[in-house]
C-alpha positions as CSV (number, residue, x, y, z in Angstrom):
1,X,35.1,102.6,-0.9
2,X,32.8,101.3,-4.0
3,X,31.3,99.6,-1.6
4,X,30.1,102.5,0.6
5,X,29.2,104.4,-2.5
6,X,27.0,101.5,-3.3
7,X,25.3,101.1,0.1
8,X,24.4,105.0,-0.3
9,X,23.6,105.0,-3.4
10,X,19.7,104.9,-2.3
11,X,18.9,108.1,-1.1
12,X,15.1,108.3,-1.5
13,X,14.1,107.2,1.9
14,X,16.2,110.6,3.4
15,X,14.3,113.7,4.9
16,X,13.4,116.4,1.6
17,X,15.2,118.7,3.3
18,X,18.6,117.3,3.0
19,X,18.2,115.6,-0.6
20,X,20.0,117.9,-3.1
21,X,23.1,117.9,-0.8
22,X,22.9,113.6,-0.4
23,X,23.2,113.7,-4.3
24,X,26.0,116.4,-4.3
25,X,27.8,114.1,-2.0
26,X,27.5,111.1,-3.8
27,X,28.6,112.8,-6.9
28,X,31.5,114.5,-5.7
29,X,33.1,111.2,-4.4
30,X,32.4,109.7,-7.3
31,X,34.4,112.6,-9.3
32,X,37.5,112.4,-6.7
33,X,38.2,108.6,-7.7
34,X,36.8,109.1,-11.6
35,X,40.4,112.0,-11.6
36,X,42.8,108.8,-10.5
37,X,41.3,107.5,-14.0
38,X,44.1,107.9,-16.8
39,X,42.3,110.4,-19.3
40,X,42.4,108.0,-22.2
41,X,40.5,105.7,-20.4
42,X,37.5,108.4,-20.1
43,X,34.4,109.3,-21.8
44,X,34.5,112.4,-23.7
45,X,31.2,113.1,-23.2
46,X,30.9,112.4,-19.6
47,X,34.1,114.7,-19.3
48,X,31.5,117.3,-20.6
49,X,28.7,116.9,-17.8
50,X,31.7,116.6,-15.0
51,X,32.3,119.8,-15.9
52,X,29.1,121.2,-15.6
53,X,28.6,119.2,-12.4
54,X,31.9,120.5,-11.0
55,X,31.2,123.9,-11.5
56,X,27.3,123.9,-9.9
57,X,28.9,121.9,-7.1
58,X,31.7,124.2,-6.3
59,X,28.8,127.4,-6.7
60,X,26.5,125.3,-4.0
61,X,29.5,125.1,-1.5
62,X,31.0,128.7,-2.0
63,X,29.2,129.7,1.3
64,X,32.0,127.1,3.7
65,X,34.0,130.0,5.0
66,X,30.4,131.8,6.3
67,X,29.6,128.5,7.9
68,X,32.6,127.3,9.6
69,X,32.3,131.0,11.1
70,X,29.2,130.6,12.5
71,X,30.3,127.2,14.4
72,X,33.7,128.7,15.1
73,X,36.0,131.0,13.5
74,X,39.0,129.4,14.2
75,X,37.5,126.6,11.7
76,X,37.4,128.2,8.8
77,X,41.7,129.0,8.7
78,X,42.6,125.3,7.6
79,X,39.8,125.3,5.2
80,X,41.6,129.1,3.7
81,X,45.0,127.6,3.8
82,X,44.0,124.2,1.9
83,X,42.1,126.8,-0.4
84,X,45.2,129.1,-0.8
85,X,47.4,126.3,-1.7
86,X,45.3,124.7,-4.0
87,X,45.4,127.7,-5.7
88,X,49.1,128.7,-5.5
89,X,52.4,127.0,-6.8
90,X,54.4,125.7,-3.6
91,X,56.0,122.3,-4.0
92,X,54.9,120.9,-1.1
93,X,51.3,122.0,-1.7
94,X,49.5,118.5,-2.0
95,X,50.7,117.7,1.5
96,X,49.3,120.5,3.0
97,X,45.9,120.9,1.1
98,X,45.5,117.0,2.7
99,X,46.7,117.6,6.2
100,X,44.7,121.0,6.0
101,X,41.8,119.0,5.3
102,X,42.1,116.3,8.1
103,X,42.6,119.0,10.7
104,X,39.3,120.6,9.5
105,X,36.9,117.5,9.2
106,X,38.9,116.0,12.9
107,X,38.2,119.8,14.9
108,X,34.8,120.0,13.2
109,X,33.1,116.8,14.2
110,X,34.0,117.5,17.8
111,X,33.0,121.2,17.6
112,X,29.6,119.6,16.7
113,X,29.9,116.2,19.2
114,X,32.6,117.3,22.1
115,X,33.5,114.3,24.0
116,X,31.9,115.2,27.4
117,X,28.5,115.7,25.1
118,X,28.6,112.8,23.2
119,X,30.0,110.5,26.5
120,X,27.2,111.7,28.4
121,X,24.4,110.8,25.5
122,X,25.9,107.5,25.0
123,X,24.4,105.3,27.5
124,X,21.1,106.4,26.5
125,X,21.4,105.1,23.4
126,X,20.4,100.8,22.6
127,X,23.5,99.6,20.6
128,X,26.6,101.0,21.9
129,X,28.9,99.1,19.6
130,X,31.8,100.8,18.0
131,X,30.5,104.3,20.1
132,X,33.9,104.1,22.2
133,X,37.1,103.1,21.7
134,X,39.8,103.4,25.0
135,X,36.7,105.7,26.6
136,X,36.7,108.1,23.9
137,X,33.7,108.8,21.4
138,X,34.5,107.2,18.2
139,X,33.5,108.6,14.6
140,X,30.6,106.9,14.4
141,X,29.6,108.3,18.0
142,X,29.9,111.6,16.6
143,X,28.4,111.1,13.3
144,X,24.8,109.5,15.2
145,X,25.6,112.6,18.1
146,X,25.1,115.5,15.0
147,X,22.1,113.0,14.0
148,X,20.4,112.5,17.3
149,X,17.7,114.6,17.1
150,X,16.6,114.0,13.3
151,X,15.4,110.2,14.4
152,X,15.7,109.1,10.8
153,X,18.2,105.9,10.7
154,X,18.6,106.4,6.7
155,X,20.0,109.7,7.0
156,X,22.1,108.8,9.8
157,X,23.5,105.6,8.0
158,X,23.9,107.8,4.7
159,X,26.4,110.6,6.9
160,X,28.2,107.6,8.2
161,X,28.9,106.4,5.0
162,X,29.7,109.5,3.4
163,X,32.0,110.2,6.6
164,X,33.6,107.3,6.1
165,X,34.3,107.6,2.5
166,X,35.5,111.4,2.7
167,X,38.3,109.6,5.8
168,X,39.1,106.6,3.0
169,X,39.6,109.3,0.1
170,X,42.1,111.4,1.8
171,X,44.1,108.1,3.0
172,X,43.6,107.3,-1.0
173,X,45.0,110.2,-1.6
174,X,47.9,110.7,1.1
175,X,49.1,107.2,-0.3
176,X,48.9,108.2,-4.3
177,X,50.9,111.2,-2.9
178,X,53.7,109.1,-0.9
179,X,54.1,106.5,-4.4
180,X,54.1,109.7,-7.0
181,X,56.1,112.7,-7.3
182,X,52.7,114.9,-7.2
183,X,48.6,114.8,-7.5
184,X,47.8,116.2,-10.6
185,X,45.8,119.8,-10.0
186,X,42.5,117.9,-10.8
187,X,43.0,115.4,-8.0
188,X,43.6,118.5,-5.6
189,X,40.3,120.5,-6.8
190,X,38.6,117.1,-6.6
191,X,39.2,116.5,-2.8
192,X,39.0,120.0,-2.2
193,X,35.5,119.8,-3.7
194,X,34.5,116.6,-1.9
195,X,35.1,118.0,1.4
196,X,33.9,121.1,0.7
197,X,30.3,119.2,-0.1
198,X,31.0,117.4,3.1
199,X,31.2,120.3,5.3
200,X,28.0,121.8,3.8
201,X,26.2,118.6,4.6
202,X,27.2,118.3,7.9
203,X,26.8,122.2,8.7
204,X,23.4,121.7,7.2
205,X,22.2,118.6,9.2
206,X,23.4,120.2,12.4
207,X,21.6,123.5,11.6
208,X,18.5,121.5,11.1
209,X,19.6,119.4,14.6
210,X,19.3,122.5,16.4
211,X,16.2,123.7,15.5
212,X,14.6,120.8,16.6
C-alpha cells in the first residue's frame, strides 16, 4: 500500500478540475494507516493539523448520501447503515461498518461500468491486459470504463491507484479486526472517511464523464 501512495503521490499532471479531491484522497489514506500507529509513537503537533484536516475532509464529503441518490437510491442504504453504526454502540459494529463499505464501493463501480457496457467497450481499447478475468470486467476495466471519456492516462492511473488502496485498506482492516478484539473508534471514522472521499471522487469524475 506505501507503495501506491507513492506512485500517486504526483498529482500535478491531473485535470484542475479534479485536483482538490486527488489531494483529499491521498490524505485520507494516509490518515487510515497513520490511526494503526500507537499514539505514543505520534507527533503531537501533527495530531493538531489531522484534526483540522479530518474535520474539512469530513465537511467536503457531507454531500455522499445526495450523490449515491442521484446514481441510484438503493446506493446510499449501506453507506446510512455503515454511517449509523459508526455512530452507535453495537458489538458487532466494526464488522458491519466494513462489510457495509465493500457492498457499497462493489455495487457502485458497476452502477457506473455494468458488465454488458464495459464488455462491449473492451475490444476497442489497445492493451486489454488484466480488463477480464473468467469473461467478466475486472476492477481495473471498470476503473478505465468511468475514465473513458476524460482521455487523460494520469488521472486514470491516479483512480486505479486510489481504487486499489481503498480495496487493500479495508482487507487491512478486516484482518486487524479478525487478530483484535475491536478497531478503536478512530480506525472506524478513519475508513469511514476514506471511502467517503472515494465516493466523492468517483461520483465526481463520472459527473464530469458524462458531460463530455
Amino acid at each position: 500500500m506505501a507503495e501506491s501512495l507513492l506512485e500517486i503521490s504526483d498529482i500535478t499532471r491531473l485535470p484542475a478540475f479534479v485536483l482538490p479531491g486527488a489531494t483529499r484522497e491521498i490524505y485520507t489514506t494516509s490518515f487510515a494507516l497513520e490511526t494503526l500507529r500507537p499514539w505514543d509513537e505520534r507527533d503531537e503537533d501533527e495530531a493538531e493539523t489531522e484534526i483540522q484536516f479530518v474535520a474539512e475532509a469530513e465537511l467536503e464529503t457531507s454531500g455522499c448520501i445526495a450523490l449515491l441518490q442521484q446514481v441510484d437510491p438503493g446506493l446510499a442504504r449501506p453507506y446510512i447503515g455503515a454511517r449509523d453504526a459508526l455512530h452507535g454502540n453495537n458489538t458487532d459494529r466494526a464488522r458491519h461498518i466494513l462489510s457495509s463499505l465493500r457492498e457499497l464501493w462493489n455495487h457502485l463501480l458497476r452502477r457506473l461500468a455494468p458488465d454488458d457496457s464495459v464488455a462491449t467497450w473492451i475490444p476497442g481499447i489497445a492493451n486489454q491486459k488484466d480488463l477480464l478475468h473468467e469473461g467478466k470486467p475486472t476492477r481495473r476495466a471498470r476503473v478505465l470504463y468511468v475514465c473513458r471519456e476524460l482521455n487523460n492516462d494520469p488521472l486514470t492511473d491516479f483512480l486505479m491507484h486510489d481504487t486499489r488502496a481503498l480495496v487493500k485498506l479495508i482487507e487491512l482492516f478486516n484482518r486487524v479486526h479478525e487478530l483484535e478484539t475491536k478497531l478503536t473508534d478512530e480506525q472506524l471514522r478513519a475508513i469511514v472517511l476514506k471511502t467517503e472521499s472515494w465516493l466523492m471522487y468517483i461520483l465526481q469524475i463520472s459527473a464530469g464523464n458524462s458531460r463530455r
